[in-house]
C-alpha positions in Angstrom: 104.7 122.4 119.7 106.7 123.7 116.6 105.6 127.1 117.8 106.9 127.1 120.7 110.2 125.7 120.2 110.2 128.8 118.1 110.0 131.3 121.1 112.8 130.1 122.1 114.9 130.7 118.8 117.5 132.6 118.1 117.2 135.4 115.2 117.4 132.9 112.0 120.5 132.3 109.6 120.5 131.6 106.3 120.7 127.8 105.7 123.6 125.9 104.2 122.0 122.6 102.6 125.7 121.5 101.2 128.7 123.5 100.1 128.3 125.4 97.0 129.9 124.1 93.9 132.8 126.8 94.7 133.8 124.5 97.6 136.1 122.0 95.1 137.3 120.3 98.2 133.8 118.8 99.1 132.7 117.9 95.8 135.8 117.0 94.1 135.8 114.3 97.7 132.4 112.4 96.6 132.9 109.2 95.1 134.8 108.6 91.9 131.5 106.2 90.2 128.7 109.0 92.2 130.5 111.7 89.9 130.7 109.7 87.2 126.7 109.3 87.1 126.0 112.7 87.7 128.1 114.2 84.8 126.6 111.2 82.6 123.1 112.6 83.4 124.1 116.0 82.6 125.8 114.9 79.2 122.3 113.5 78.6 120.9 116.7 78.5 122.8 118.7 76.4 122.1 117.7 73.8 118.2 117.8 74.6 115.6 120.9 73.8 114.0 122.3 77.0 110.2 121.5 76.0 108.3 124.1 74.6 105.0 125.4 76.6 102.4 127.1 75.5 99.5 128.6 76.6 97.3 126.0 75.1 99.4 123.3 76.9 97.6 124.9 79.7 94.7 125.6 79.0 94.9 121.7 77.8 93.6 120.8 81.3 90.6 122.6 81.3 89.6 121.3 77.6 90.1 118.0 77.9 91.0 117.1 81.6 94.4 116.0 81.2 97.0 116.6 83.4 99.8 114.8 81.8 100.3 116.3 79.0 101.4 119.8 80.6 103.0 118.6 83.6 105.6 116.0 81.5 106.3 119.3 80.0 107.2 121.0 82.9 108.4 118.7 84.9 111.1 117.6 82.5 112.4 121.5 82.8 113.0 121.1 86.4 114.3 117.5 85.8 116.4 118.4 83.1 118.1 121.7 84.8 118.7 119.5 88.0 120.6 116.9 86.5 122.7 120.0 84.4 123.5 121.7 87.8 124.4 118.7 89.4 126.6 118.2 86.5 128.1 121.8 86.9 128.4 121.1 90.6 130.6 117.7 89.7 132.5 118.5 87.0 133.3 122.8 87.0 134.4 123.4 83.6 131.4 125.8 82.5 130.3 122.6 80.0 126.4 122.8 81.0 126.4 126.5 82.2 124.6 127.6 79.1 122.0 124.9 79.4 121.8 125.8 82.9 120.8 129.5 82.4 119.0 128.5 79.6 116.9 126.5 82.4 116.6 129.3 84.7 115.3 131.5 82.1 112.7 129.4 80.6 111.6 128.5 83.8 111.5 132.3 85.3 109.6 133.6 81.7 106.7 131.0 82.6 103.6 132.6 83.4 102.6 130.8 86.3 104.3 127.9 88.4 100.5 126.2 89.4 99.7 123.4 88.0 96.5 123.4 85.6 94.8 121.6 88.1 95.8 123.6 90.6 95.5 126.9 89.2 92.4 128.2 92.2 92.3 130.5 94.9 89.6 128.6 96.9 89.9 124.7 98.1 87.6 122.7 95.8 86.3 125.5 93.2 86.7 125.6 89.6 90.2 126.1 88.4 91.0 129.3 85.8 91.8 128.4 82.1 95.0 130.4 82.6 97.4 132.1 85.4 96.4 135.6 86.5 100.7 136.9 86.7 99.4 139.7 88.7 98.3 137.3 91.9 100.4 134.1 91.7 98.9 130.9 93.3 101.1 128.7 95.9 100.4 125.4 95.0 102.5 121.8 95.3 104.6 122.5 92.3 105.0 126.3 92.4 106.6 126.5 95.5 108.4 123.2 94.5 109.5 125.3 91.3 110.9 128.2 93.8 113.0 125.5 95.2 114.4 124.3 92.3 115.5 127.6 91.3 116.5 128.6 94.6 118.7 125.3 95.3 120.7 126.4 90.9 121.0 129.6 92.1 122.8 128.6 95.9 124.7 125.9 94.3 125.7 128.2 91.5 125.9 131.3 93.0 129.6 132.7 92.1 129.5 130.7 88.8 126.5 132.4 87.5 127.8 135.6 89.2 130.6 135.2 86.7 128.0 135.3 83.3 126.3 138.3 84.9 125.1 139.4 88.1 121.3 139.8 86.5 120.9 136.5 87.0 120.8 135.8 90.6 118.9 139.0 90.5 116.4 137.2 88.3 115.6 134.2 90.7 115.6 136.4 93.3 113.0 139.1 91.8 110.7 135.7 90.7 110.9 134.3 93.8 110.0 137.8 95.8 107.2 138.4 93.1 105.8 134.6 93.0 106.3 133.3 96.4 107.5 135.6 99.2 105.1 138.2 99.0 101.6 136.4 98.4 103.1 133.3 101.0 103.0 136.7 103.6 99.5 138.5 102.5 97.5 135.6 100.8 95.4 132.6 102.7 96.0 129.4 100.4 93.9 126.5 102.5 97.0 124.8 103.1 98.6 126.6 105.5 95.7 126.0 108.0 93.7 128.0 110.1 92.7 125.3 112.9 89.3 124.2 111.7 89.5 122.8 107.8 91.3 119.8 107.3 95.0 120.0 105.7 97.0 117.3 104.3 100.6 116.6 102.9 99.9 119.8 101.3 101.1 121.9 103.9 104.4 120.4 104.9 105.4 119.9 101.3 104.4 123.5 100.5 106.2 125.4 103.5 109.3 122.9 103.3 109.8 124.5 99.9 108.8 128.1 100.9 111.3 127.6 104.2 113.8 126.2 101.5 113.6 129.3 98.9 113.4 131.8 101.9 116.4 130.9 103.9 119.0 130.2 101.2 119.3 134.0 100.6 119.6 137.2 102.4 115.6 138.6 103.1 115.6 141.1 105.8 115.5 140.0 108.9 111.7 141.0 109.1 110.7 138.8 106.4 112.6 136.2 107.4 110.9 136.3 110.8 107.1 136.6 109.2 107.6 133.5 107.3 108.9 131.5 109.9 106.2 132.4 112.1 103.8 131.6 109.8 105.5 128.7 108.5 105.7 126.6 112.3 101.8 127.7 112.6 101.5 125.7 109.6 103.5 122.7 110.6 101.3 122.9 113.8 98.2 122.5 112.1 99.9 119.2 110.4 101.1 118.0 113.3 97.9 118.4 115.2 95.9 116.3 113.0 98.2 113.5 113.1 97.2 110.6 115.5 100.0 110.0 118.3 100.4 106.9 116.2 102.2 108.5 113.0 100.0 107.0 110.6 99.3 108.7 107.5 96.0 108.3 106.1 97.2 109.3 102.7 99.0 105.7 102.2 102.7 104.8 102.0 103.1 106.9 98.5 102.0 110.1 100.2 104.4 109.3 103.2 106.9 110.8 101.0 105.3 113.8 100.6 103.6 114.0 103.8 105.6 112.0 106.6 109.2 113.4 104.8 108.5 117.1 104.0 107.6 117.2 107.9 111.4 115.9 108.5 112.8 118.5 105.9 111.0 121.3 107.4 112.4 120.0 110.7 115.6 120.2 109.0 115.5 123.2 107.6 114.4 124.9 110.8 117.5 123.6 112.8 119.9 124.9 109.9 118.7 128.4 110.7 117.9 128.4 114.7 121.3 126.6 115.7 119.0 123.1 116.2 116.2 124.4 118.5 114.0 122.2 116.9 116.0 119.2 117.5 114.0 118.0 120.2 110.9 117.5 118.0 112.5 114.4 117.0 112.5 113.2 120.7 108.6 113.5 120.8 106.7 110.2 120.7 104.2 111.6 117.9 107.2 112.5 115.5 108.8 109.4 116.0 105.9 107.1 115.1 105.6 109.4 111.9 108.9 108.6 111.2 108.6 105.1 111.3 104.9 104.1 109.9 106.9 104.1 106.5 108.7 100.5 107.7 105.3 99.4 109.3 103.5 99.2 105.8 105.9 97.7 104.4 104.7 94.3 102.9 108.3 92.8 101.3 110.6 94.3 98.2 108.5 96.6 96.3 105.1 96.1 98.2 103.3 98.3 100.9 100.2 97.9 102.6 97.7 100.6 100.4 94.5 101.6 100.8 92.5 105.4 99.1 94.7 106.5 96.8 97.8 105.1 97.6 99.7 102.4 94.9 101.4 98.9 96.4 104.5 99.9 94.5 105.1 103.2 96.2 108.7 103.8 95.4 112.5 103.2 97.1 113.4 104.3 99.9 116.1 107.7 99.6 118.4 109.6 101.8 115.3 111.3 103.6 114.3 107.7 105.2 117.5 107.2 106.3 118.1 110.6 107.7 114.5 110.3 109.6 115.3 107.5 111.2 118.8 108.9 112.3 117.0 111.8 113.9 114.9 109.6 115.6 117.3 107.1 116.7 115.6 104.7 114.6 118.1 102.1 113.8 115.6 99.6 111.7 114.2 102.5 109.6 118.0 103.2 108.7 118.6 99.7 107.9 115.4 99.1 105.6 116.4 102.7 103.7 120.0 102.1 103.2 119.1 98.8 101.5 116.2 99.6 99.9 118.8 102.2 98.3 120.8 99.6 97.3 118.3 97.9 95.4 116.6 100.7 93.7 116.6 100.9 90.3 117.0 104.9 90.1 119.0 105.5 93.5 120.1 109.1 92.4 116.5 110.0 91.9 116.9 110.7 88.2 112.9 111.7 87.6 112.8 113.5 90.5 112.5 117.4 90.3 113.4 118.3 93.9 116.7 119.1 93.6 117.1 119.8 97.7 116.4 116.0 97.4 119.3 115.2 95.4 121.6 117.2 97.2 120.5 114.7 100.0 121.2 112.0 98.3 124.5 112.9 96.9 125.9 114.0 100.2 124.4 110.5 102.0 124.9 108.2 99.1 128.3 106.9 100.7 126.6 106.4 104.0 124.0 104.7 102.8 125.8 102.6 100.2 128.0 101.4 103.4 125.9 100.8 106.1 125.6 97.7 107.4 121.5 96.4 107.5 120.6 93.8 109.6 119.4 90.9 107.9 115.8 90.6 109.4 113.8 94.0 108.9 112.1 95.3 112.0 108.2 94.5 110.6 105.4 95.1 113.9 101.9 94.0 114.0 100.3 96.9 114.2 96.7 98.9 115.3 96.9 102.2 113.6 93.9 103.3 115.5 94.0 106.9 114.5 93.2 106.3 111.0 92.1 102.3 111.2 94.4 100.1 110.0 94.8 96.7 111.1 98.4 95.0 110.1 99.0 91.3 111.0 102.2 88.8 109.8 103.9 85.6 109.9 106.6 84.4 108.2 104.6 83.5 105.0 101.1 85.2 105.6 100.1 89.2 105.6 96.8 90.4 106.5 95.9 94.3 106.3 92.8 95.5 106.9 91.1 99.1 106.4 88.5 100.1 109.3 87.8 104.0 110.2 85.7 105.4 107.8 85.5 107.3 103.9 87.1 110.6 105.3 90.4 110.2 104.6 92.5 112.5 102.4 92.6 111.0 99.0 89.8 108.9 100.3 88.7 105.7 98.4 85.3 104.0 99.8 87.0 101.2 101.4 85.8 100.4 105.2 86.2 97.3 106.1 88.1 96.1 103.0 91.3 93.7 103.2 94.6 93.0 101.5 96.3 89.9 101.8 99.6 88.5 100.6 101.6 85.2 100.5 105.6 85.1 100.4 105.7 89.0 99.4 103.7 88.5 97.0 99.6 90.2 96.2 97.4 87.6 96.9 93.8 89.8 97.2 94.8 93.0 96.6 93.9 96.6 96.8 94.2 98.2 92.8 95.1 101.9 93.6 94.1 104.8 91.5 94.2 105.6 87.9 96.6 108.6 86.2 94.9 111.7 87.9 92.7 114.0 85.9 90.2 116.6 86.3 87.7 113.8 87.7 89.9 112.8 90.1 89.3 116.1 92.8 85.8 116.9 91.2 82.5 116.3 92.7 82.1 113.3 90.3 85.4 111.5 91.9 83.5 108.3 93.5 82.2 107.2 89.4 85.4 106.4 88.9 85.7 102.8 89.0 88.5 101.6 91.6 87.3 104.5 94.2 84.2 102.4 94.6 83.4 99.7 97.3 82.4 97.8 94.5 86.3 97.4 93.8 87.0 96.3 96.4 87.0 93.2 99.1 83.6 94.2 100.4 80.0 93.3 99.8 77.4 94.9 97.7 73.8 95.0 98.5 71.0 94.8 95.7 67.2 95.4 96.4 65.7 94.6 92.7 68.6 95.7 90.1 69.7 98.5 92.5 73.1 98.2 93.8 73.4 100.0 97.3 77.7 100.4 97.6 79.4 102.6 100.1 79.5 106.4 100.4 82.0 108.7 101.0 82.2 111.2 104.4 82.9 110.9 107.8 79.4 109.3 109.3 80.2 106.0 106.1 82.2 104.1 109.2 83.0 101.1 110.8 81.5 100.4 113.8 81.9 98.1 117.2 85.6 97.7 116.4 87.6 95.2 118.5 91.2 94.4 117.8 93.7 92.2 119.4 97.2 91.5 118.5 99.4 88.4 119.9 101.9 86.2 119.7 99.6 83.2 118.2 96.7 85.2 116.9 95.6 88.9 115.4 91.9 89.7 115.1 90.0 92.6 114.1 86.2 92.6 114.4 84.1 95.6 113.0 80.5 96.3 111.9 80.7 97.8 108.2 76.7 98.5 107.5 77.3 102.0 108.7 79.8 102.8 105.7 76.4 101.8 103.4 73.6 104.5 102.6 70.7 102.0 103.8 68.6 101.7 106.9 67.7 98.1 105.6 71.8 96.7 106.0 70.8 96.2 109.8 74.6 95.0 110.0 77.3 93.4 108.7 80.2 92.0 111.1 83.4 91.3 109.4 86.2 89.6 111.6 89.5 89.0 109.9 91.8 87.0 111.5 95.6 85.7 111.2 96.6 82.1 112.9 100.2 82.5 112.9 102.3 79.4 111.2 98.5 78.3 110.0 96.0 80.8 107.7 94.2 83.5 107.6 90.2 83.7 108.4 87.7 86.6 106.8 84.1 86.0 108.2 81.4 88.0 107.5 77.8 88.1 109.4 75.0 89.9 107.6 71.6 90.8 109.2 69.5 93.0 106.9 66.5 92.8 104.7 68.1 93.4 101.6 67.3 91.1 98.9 70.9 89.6 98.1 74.4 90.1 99.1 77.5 89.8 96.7 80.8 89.9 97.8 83.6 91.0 95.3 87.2 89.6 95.8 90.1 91.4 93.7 93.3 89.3 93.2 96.4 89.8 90.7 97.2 86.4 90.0 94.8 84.3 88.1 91.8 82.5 90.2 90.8 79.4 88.9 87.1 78.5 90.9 87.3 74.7 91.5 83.7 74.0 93.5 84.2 75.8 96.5 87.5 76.5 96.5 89.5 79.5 94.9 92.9 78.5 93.5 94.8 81.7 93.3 97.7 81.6 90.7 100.1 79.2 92.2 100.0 81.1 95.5 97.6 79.8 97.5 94.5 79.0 98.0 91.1 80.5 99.3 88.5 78.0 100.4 84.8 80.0 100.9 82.2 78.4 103.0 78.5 79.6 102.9 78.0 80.8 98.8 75.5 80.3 96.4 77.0 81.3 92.8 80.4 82.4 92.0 81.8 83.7 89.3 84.7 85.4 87.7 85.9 88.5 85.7 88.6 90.1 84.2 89.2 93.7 84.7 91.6 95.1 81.9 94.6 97.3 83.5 95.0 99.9 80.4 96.0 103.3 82.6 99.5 103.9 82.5 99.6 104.5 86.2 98.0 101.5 87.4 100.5 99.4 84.6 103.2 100.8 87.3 102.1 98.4 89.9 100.2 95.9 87.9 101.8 94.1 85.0 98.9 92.4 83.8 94.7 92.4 84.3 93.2 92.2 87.3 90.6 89.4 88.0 87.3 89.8 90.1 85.4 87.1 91.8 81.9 87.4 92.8 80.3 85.3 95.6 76.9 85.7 96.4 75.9 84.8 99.9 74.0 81.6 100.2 72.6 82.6 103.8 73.4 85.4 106.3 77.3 83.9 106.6 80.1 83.4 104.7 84.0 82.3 105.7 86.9 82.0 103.5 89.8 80.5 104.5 93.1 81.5 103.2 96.4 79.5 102.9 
């Protein structure tokens, strides 16, 4: 589709994100408290040391298996040179120019732009202790890095014309030597080829490659090559997108998947005089759009599965825009006041500065609009991927069906989340801080990747524990769904996502009586010598016979079980402590017979 919207283009222009900081009359017209902020956040910074990296912080990953200890490093670079250039930008006194090129110089002397964990030529093979300069790697955060520099040098242009001329020649040269020229000879995995899978990879990738390219005079021939091979790219996205819009990547990755796809959109209609526009118009597009408000649970929660946290961040200026382009007036609503109530609204930690710029130049839209006071919130069948959502005014019910193939897969099928008044009643736990495990053969011993972990049963034969597996063949089968007015059901056959002949089946219908409870019954036929079920919950569950008080939520009442017992399960990693503020707790049931039914209020 994006390809041939392209053969009807005109020769591309360079693209104009926002005026350049020359333009006094546009920034010097943003509001008085907005300015305020951003020179604040620039002050911040001057009087902070750009972090030192060395090799060893690199090679750090390799060693150990860290990634956090390199990328805080470099990520507070970008972080700290955005909020110094949207200081500049503001302000125009010179105050934070040193620090700026200061910035741009560190950032243009580093070696390589990959991440550690990155740093490969070939999907899923051992990364190299260090960067080879003479064959640069696109990855996430090097083309990310081209932005950044690309978006200081736009916005700065005559200003740091004024120091010296080498400079722009300088981000120029980098970006021709690290992105430009192996973007048009090299294959990286992510720009697709129509037969391995890509992911929010390639959309995040060419938004910042489009980005870098197009705020700056290439020739015309270069310009052309990458937009070729940049819509091929968004094509290959696109086309393994359900019609649905769901993204099997979760909420979180939304942002990087679901919102580089609207930026690249974006991008393209800057330089071709909007021949892209009609994307927006397309069914496909505008479901991607608006999967974001789908998932959403209440406040700070979304529905997650794989990878994906419950707390995956505020709503920006790209929701809001999204939903403008696709005349999506609830997805405006929930992003301006999600804005409103976020606790970092001008993206402070973020190290896209095209981002910023977005925000900046919405922030009074978005600060203004007026959002209707009951959000748009569907039942929905995401059948693409398999995910079941179901509500009432008090009671939500998601639940995960398809199979262990999705990106950032966790080995889920079948599994549910449930919450009461907006609040995680049994929940999904995420993933851990990412390290070298974490995209490694060894991924699924990691604890809360593991059906074990989740609201699924595990089988035992003796001592041996027979849990889910991870590929495309671990599925649910026999699905049946059915959304209404009074009542939402889905019915699936999980044995299939289990590595044994002797789990003959096990049907699993969940079920949502609107204004009454929620229903999980499960049917096991097998010859397996017991069957334990594990429940995950956030408050505390106190086991009272049969019935499972859960905090001062609700309650679960289980029908059909022999023993049950609970567990704690500490919540040390910084990453999970984002979402979860205190342990976890794990019930075990095991099944008394062949069924069990717990009833949820």
């Amino acid at each position: 589709m994006i390809s041939e919207f392209l053969s009807n283009a005109p020769k591309p222009s360079l693209f104009t994100p926002c005026p350049p900081a020359s333009d006094r009359s546009v920034w010097e017209a943003l509001d008085t408290d907005l300015q305020h902020r951003l020179i604040l956040y620039g002050e911040e910074c001057l009087s902070m040391e750009y972090p030192l990296i060395l090799a060893t912080d690199y090679m750090d990953f390799t060693r150990t298996g860290n990634r956090n200890r390199f990328e805080t490093k470099m990520f507070q670079r970008r972080t700290m040179l955005n909020q110094m250039v949207l200081a500049e930008c503001v302000e125009h006194k010179g105050r934070f120019m040193d620090g700026i090129i200061n910035g741009i110089y560190l950032i243009c002397e580093e070696h390589g732009w990959q991440l550690p964990a990155h740093n490969s030529y070939i999907r899923d093979t051992p990364q190299l202790i260090l960067p080879d300069v003479t064959r640069p790697v696109i990855d996430l955060f090097s083309a990310e890095t081209a932005s950044v520099l690309a978006m200081a040098e736009y916005l700065l242009r005559q200003e740091l014309a004024e120091v010296s001329p080498a400079l722009s020649v300088m981000v120029n040269h980098a970006l021709e030597e690290r992105i430009f020229k192996p973007y048009l000879k090299e294959y990286f995995w992510w720009m697709g080829d129509g037969k391995s899978h890509v992911n929010n990879w390639t959309v995040w990738c060419t938004q910042n490659v489009l980005l870098s390219a197009f705020t700056r005079p290439l020739s015309q021939t270069v310009q052309e090559e990458i937009l070729q091979k940049a819509c091929k790219s968004i094509d290959y996205f696109l086309e393994e997108y359900g019609e649905d819009g769901c993204c099997d990547e979760g909420a979180q990755y939304y942002r990087h998947a679901g919102l580089c796809l609207f930026n690249c959109l974006e991008i393209l209609n800057g330089i071709t005089s909007d021949t892209f526009l009609p994307a927006f118009e397309t069914e496909k597009i505008k479901n991607i759009a608006s999967y974001i408000l789908t998932v959403h649970v209440d406040d700070i929660y979304y529905v997650n599965f794989a990878d994906c946290s419950p707390v995956a961040g505020r709503c920006n200026a790209r929701e809001f825009l999204f939903g403008k382009r696709t005349g999506n007036i609830s997805l405006m609503e929930f992003a301006a006041s999600d804005y409103l109530n976020s606790e970092d609204p001008l993206l402070r930690s973020e190290h896209n500065l095209f981002y910023r710029i977005q925000t900046v130049f919405h922030h009074g839209e978005m600060t203004t609009y007026e959002p209707h006071p009951e959000l748009d919130h569907k039942d929905f069948w995401y059948e693409s991927v398999g995910i079941f959502l179901a509500r009432d005014k008090h009671l939500f019910l998601a639940v995960k069906s398809g199979n262990n193939d999705d990106s950032h897969n966790h080995n889920d099928t079948g599994s549910f989340t449930i919450y009461k008044d907006g609040n995680p009643l049994f929940i999904d736990i995420g993933v851990e801080t990412y390290t070298k495990k974490t995209f490694s053969p060894d991924r699924y011993e990691i604890w809360t990747m593991q059906s074990r972990y989740h609201n699924l049963p595990t089988f035992y034969v003796g001592d041996k524990e027979i849990i889910q597996e991870a590929g495309v063949e671990y599925q649910a089968e026999n699905v049946s769904v059915s959304l209404g007015d009074e009542l939402c059901t889905i019915s699936q056959d999980i044995a299939k996502a289990y590595p044994d002949s002797r789990i003959h089946s096990y049907v699993r219908t969940a079920q949502l009586k609107k204004g009454q409870n929620i229903t999980i019954e499960d049917h096991y036929e097998g010859s397996v010598d017991s069957v334990v079920l594990s429940l995950i919950f956030y408050e505390e569950p106190v086991i009272k016979g049969h019935v499972i008080q859960i905090g001062n939520l609700g309650t679960c009442v289980v029908e059909g079980a022999g023993e049950m017992r609970k567990e704690i399960l500490p919540i040390t990693d910084e990453r999970l402590k984002t979402a979860w503020k205190h342990d976890l707790y794990r019930v075990l049931i095991t099944l008394e017979g062949k069924d069990l039914k717990l009833t949820i209020q």
